[in-house]
C-alpha positions as CSV (number, residue, x, y, z in Angstrom):
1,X,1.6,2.2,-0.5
2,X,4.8,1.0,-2.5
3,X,7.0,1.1,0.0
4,X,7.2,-2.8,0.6
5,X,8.8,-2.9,-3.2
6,X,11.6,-0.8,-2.0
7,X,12.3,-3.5,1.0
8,X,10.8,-1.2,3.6
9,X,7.8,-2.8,5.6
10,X,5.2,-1.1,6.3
11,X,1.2,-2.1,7.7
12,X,-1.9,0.4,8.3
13,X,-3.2,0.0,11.2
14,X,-6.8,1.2,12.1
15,X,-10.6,0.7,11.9
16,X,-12.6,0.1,8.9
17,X,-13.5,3.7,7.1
18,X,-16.6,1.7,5.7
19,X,-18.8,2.6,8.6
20,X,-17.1,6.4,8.4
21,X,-19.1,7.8,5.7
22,X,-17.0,11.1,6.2
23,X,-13.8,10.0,5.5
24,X,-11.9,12.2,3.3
25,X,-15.3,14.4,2.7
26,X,-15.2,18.3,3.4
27,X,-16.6,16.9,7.0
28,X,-13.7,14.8,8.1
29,X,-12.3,17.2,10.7
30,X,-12.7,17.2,14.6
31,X,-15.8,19.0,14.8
32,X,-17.8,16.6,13.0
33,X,-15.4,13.7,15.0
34,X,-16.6,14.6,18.4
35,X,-20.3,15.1,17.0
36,X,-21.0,12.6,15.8
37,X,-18.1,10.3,14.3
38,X,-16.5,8.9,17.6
39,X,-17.2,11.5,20.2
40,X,-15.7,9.6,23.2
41,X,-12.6,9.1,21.1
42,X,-12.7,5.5,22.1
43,X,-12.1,4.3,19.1
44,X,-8.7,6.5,18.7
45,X,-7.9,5.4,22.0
46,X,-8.3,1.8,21.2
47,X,-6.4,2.1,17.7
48,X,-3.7,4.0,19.7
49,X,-3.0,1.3,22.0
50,X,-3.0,-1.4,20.0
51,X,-0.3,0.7,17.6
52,X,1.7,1.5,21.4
53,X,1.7,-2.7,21.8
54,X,2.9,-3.3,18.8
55,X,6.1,-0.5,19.2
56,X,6.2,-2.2,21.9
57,X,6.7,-5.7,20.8
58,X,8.7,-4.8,18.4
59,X,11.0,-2.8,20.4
60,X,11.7,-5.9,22.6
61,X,12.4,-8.4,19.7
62,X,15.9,-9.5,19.2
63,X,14.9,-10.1,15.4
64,X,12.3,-8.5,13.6
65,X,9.4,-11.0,12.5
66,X,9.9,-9.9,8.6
67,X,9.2,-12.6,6.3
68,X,12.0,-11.7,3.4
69,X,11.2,-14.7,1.6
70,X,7.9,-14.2,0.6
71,X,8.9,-11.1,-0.4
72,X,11.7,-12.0,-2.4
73,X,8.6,-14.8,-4.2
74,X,6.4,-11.5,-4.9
75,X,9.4,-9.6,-6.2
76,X,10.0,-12.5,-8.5
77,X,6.2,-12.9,-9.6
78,X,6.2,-8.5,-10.3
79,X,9.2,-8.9,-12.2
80,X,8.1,-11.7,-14.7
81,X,5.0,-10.0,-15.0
82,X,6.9,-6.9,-16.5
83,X,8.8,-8.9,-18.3
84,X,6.3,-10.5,-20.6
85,X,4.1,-7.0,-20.5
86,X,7.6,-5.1,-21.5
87,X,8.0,-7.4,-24.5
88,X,5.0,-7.5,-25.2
89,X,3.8,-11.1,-24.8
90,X,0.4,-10.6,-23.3
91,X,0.0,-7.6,-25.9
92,X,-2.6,-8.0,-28.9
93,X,0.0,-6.8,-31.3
94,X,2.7,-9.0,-29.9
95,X,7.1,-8.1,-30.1
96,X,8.5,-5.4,-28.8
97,X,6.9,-2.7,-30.0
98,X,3.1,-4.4,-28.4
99,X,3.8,-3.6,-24.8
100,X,2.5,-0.9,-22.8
101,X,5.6,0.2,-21.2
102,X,7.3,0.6,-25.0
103,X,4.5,2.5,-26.2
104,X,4.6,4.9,-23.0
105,X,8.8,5.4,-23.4
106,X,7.9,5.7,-27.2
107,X,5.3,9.0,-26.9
108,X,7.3,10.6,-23.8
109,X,10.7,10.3,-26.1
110,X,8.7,12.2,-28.8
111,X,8.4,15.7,-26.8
């Protein structure tokens, strides 16, 4: 997700798809889910009340726990990073016209 470079947080929350060799196949639907996948639906229980704890916690805090510094540092870090790859710094053929982004704005201004 990009939404933490617009300033809006945002966390996934759930178990590790690793051990769900379905997910996102043509077999990720309920059938296969109460076969075979999690067919107590404990594990969407347990996910769902650990989500409901944290709505919870979060509704009762006076200040949200959100650590705008270190964002701030990270939005520094991308920034320089386009910098130098906008002009072309890191770029084998070096100036302007050696960064990706020029090249890009270069062949979409040509249609």
């Amino acid at each position: 997700m990009f939404v933490q470079h617009l300033g809006l947080p945002a966390t996934m929350l759930g178990w590790d798809p690793g051990d769900y060799p379905m997910y996102h196949s043509t077999y990720d639907d309920y059938e296969w889910m109460s076969r075979f996948g999690d067919p107590s639906f404990k594990r969407h229980v347990a996910v769902t009340q650990v989500w409901g704890l944290v709505a919870l916690s979060l509704a009762e805090e006076e200040v949200l726990p959100l650590d705008f510094r270190r964002y701030g540092e990270v939005l520094d870090r991308y920034v320089n990073e386009w910098k130098k790859e906008l002009m072309g710094k890191e770029g084998r053929e070096g100036g302007r016209e050696g960064g990706w982004i020029w090249r890009r704005w270069r062949m979409a201004s040509k249609d």
